[in-house]
C-alpha positions in Angstrom: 135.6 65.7 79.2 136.9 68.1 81.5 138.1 68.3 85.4 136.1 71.1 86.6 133.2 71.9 85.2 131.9 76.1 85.8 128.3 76.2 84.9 127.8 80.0 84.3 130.0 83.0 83.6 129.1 85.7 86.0 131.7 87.1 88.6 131.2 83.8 90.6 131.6 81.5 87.5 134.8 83.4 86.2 135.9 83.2 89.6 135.8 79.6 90.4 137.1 79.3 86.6 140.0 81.3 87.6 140.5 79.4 91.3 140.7 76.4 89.6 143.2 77.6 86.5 146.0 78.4 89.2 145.4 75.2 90.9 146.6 73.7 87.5 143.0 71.8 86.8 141.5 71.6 83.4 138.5 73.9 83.4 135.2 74.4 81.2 133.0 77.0 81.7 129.2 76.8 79.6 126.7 79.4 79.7 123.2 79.4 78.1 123.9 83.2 76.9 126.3 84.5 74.3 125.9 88.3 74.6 129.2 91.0 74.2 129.1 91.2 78.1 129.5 87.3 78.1 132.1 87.1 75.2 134.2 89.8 77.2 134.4 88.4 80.3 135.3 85.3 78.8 138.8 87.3 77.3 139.6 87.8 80.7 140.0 83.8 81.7 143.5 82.5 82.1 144.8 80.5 78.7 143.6 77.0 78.9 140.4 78.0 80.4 138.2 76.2 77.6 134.3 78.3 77.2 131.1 77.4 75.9 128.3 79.7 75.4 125.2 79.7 73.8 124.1 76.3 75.5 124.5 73.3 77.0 123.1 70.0 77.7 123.0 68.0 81.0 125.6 65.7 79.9 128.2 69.0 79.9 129.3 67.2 83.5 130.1 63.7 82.4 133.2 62.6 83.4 133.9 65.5 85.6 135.5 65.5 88.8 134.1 68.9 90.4 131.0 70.7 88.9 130.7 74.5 90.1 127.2 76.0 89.5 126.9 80.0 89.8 124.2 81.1 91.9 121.8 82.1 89.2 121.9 78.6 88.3 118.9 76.5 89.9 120.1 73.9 92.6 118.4 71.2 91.6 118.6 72.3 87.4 119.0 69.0 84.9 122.5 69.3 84.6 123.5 69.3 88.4 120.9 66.3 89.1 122.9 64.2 86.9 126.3 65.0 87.8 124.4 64.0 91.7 123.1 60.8 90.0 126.3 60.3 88.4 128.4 60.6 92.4 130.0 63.9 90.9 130.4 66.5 93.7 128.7 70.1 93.4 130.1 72.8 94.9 129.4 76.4 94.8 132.0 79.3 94.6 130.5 80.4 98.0 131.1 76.9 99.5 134.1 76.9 98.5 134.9 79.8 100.4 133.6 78.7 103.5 135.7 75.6 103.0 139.0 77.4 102.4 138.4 80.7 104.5 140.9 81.2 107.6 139.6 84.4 109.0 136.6 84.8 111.5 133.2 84.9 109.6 130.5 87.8 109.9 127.9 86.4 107.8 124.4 88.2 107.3 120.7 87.7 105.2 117.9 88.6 105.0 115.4 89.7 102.6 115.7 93.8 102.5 118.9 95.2 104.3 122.0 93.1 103.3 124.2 95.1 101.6 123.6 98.3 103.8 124.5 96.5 106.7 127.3 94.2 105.6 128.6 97.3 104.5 128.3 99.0 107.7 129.3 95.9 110.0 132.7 96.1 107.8 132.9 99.9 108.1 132.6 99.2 111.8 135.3 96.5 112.1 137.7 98.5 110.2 137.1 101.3 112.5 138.2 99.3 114.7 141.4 98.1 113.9 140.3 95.1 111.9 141.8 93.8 108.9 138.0 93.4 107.3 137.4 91.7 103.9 134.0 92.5 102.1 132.3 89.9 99.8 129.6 87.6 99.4 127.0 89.0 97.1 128.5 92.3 97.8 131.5 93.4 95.4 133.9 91.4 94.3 133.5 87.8 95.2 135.7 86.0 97.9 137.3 83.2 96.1 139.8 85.6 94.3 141.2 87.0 97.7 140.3 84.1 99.9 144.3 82.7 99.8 144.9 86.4 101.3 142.8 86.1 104.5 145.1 85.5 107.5 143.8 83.8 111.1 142.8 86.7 113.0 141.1 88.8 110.0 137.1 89.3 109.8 135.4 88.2 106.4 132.0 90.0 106.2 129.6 88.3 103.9 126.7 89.5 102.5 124.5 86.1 102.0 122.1 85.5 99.6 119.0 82.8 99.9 121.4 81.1 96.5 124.1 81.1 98.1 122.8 79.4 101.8 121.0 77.2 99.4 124.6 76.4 98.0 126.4 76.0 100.9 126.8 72.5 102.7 128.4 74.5 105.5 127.9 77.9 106.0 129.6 78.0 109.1 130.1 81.7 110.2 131.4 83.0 113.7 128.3 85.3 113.7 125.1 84.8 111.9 122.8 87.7 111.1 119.0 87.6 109.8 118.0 90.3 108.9 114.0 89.6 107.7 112.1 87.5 105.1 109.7 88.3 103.9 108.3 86.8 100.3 111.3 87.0 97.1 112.3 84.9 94.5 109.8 82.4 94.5 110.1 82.0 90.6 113.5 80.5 91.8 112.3 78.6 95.4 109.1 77.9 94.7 107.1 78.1 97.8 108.3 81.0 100.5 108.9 77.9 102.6 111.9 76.5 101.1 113.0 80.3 100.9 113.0 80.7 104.3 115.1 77.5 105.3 117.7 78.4 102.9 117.8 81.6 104.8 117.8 79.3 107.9 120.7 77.5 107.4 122.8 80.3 108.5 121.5 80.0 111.6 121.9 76.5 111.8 125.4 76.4 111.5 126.7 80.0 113.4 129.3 78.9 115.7 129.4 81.5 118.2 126.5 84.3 117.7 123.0 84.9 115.9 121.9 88.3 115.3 118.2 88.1 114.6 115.6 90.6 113.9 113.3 90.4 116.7 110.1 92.5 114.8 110.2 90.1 111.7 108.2 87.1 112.9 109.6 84.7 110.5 113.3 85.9 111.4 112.0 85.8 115.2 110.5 82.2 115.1 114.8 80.9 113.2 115.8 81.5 117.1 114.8 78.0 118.0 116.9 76.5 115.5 120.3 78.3 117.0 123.0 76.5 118.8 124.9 79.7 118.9 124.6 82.7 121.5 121.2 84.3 120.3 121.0 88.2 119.9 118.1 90.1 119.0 117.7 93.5 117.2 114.4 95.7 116.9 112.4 98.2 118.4 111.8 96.0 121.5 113.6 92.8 122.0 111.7 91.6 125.0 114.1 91.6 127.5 116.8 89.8 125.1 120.3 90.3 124.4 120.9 92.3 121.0 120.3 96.5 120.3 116.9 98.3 120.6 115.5 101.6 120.4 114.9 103.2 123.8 113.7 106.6 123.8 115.1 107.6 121.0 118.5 106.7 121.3 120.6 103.0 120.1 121.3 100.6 122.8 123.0 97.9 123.5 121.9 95.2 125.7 123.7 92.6 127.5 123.4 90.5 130.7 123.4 93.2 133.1 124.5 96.0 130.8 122.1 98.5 128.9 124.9 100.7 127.1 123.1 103.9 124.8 125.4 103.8 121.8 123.9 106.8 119.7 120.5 109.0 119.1 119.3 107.3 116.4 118.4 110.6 115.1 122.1 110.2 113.8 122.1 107.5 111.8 122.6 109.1 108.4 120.4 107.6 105.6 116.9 107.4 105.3 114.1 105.8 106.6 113.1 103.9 109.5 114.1 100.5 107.9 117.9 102.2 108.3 117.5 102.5 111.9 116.9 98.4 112.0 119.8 98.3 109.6 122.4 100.4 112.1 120.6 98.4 115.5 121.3 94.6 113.3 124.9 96.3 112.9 125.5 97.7 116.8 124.1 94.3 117.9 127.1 92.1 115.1 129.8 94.5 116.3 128.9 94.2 120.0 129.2 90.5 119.2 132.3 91.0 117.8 133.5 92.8 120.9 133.6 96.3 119.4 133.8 99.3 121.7 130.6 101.5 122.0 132.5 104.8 120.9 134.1 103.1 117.6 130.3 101.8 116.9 129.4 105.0 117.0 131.5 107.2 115.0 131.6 104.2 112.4 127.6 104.8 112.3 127.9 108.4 112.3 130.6 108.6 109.2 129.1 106.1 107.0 127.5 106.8 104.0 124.8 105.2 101.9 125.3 102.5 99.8 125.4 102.9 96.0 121.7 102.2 94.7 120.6 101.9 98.2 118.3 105.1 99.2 121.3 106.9 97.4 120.9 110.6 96.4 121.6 111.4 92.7 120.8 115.4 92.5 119.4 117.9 94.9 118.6 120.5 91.8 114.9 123.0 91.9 113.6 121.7 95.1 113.6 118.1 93.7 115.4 115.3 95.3 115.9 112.3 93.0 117.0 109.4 94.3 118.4 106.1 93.0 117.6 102.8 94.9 117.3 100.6 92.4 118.7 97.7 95.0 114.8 98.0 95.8 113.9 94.5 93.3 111.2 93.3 95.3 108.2 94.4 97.0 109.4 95.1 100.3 112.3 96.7 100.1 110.7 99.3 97.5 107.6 99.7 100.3 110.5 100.7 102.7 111.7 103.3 100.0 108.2 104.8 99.9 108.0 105.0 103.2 111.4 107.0 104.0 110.4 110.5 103.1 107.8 111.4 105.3 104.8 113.7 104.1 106.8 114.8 101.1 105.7 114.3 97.9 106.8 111.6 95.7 106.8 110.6 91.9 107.5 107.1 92.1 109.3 105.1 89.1 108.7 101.6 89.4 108.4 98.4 87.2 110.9 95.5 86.2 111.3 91.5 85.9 108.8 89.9 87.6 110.1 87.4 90.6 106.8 85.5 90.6 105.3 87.9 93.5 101.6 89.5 93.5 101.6 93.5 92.9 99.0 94.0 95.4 101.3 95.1 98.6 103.4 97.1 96.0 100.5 98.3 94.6 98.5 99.3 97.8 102.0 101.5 98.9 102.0 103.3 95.6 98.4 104.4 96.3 99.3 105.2 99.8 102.2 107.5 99.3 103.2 108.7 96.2 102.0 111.7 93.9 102.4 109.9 90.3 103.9 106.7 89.5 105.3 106.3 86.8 105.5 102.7 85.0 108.2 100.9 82.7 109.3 97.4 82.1 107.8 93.9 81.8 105.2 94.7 84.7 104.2 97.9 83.9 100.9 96.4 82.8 100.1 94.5 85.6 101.2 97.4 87.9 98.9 99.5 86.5 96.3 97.2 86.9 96.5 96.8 90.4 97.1 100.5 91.0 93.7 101.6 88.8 91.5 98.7 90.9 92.9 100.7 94.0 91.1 103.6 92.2 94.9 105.3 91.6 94.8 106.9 88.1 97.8 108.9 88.7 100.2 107.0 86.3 102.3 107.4 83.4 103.2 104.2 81.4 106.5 104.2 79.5 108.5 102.4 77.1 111.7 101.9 79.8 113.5 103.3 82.3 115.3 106.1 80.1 111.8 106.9 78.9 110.7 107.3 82.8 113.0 109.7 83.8 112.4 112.1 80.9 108.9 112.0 81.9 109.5 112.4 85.5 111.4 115.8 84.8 108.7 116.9 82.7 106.2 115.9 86.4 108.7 117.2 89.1 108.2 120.3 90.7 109.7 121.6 93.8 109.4 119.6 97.2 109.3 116.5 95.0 111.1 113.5 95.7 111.9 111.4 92.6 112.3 108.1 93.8 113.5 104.7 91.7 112.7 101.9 94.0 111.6 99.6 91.2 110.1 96.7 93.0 111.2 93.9 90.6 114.6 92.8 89.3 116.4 94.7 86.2 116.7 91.6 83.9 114.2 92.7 81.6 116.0 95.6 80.4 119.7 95.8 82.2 121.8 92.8 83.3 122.1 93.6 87.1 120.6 96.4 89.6 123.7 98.4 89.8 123.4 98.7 85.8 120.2 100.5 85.8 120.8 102.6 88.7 124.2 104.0 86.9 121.5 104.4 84.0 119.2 106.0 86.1 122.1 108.6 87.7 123.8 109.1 84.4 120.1 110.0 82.6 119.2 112.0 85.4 122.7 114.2 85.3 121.9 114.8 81.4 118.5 115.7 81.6 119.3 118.5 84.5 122.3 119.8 82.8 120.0 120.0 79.8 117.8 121.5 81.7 119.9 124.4 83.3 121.5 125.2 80.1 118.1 125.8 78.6 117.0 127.5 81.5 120.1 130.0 81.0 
């Protein structure tokens, strides 16, 4: 019998673990694995902190007062029904954050786009003069520096559908939707009950919505807003928010149309990046941000590791790492960004319960070669040949990919990771296989030149 129960050890569960330690509760922490990675994080728990790994039944939460699921663990999984059924409070380590959080929140969603621009809203604030705090599903999690935010400093929040889902109230100062667009329906089911957990953010912004205008789905979560609504997109319809206007970023307000940069300037790649920087000029204009400091915050900010992120710029080929691409979308996007140049694509991974066919129909459209790893490497290649694309290498994993893909490039290639699926069937998180993908890619060219010498 224990006072807190953590169900999970990932960052979130060791954090709520470690919350509750200094608070002097007695804490238990299960987890259904009991790999090295597991066993290590465990060391690093405060003495007293009591672990289980390996398993667990639902009756783990008997007699507990608190029960603390991570996000990877289902919301309505056995074990947190009962401790429901039982009158046993479950809260999540992003719940509690809400709860306990004194500073103004800048929280944002969506499907494809988060991290980019949570990173570039806080890049923005900073610039600024803001004492900004990054988190969420982003870096570090919140709870371990949530007793350091002061009244007066801005928390950005990069918000998954898990963590809404989690939330009882997610009350930020300004909400930001980004898109949806079908993910994770081995975890929601139906793209329904995705898209209200990415809902609820709307739903409970205090003081300002940030919504992308093109995405209809994100369009039609307007109507659920008691906040200020703004809209971001290539047209916005007359609306508050940031749109394109020949060529340039603007800003639009009631009686205001203020150009804040050529978009031509935004530094990373691809279209979808331009949506990304107008979502960020539209939360920062909310925020009261000048137009100048959105600017040069836009101009100096750099891309995101595993998001569209140059690796090596070596013999005319550009390889690229945006391994962050784990579902269909996001890894269209990534085809998309190059232009007319050629690509080899490398693509494959942990199914999330989504059909190959958009994925597939891209790879046809704009790539050279693909080449194919991981669990749906088969199904992939499926979908590609009944396209009447027979351009495709199938590998054993990602490792094996690359190697090929140096023995394909040749100049004016673009190598391109933008996987499509998540990176559980061979790596235990996207950043994981993206430093794979980098660190493979380094060898093989220096191999390479030294040869070549």
């Amino acid at each position: 019998m224990s006072d807190v129960v953590v169900i999970g050890l990932g960052r979130s569960g060791a954090a709520c673990a470690q919350f509750f330690a200094r608070e002097g509760r007695d804490v238990l922490v299960v987890d259904s694995r009991d790999t090295e990675s597991i066993r290590a994080r465990a060391a690093t728990l405060p003495d007293g902190v009591r672990v289980q790994l390996g398993g667990y039944g639902a009756h783990v939460v008997d007699g507990a007062s608190l029960v603390c699921p991570s996000p990877g663990v289902a919301w309505h999984a056995p074990e947190l029904e009962r401790a429901r059924s039982l009158g046993i409070p479950v809260r999540s380590e992003i719940d509690l954050v809400f709860e306990r959080c004194r500073g103004s929140v800048v929280g944002i969603t969506g499907t494809n786009g988060k991290t980019t621009t949570t990173a570039l809203v806080a890049e923005i604030l900073s610039r600024a003069g803001g004492r900004v705090h990054l988190g969420g599903n982003i870096g570090e999690t919140m709870l371990d520096r949530v007793d350091a935010v002061r009244e007066g400093d801005w928390v950005v929040l990069e918000l998954s559908s898990f963590q809404l889902e989690s939330a009882s109230n997610p009350a930020c100062a300004i909400a930001c939707v980004l898109n949806v667009t079908p993910d994770h329906l081995d975890r929601h089911v139906t793209f329904e009950a995705y898209a209200q957990a990415k809902e609820k953010i709307v739903r409970f912004a205090r003081d300002d919505c940030v919504i992308g205008f093109d995405d209809p789905v994100a369009r039609g979560m307007a109507g659920a807003a008691s906040a200020r609504v703004r809209f971001f997109g290539m047209e916005i319809a007359g609306a508050w928010g940031a749109l394109l206007s020949g060529g340039d970023i603007v800003s639009v307000e009631p009686g205001l149309r203020t150009t804040i940069m050529p978009a031509r300037d935004v530094p990373l790649f691809g279209a979808h990046n331009v949506l990304n920087a107008l979502a960020a000029v539209a939360v920062s204009r909310a925020a009261g941000v000048a137009p100048h400091v959105i600017a040069a915050a836009v101009r100096g900010f750099r891309p995101v590791a595993h998001r569209l992120q140059p690796v090596l710029d070596q013999g005319g080929v550009l390889w690229v790492n945006d391994s962050k691409a784990t579902n269909a979308e996001s890894a269209i996007m990534a085809l998309r960004s190059f232009g007319s140049r050629p690509i080899v694509w490398i693509g494959g991974g942990q199914t999330k319960g989504v059909s190959p066919h958009a994925l597939a129909d891209a790879v046809a459209r704009h790539t050279r070669l693909a080449i194919l790893n991981g669990a749906t490497a088969a199904e992939l290649e499926g979908a590609l040949r009944a396209r009447g694309f027979d351009r495709i290498r199938v590998t054993g994993d990602l490792l094996a990919a690359v190697r090929a893909a140096v023995d394909e490039a040749v100049p004016g290639d673009v190598v391109l990771l933008a996987p499509g699926y998540s990176s559980f069937d061979q790596f235990g998180s996207f950043e994981e296989r993206g430093d794979a993908f980098a660190a493979q890619v380094r060898s093989l060219a220096g191999v390479a030149e030294a040869e070549a010498r």
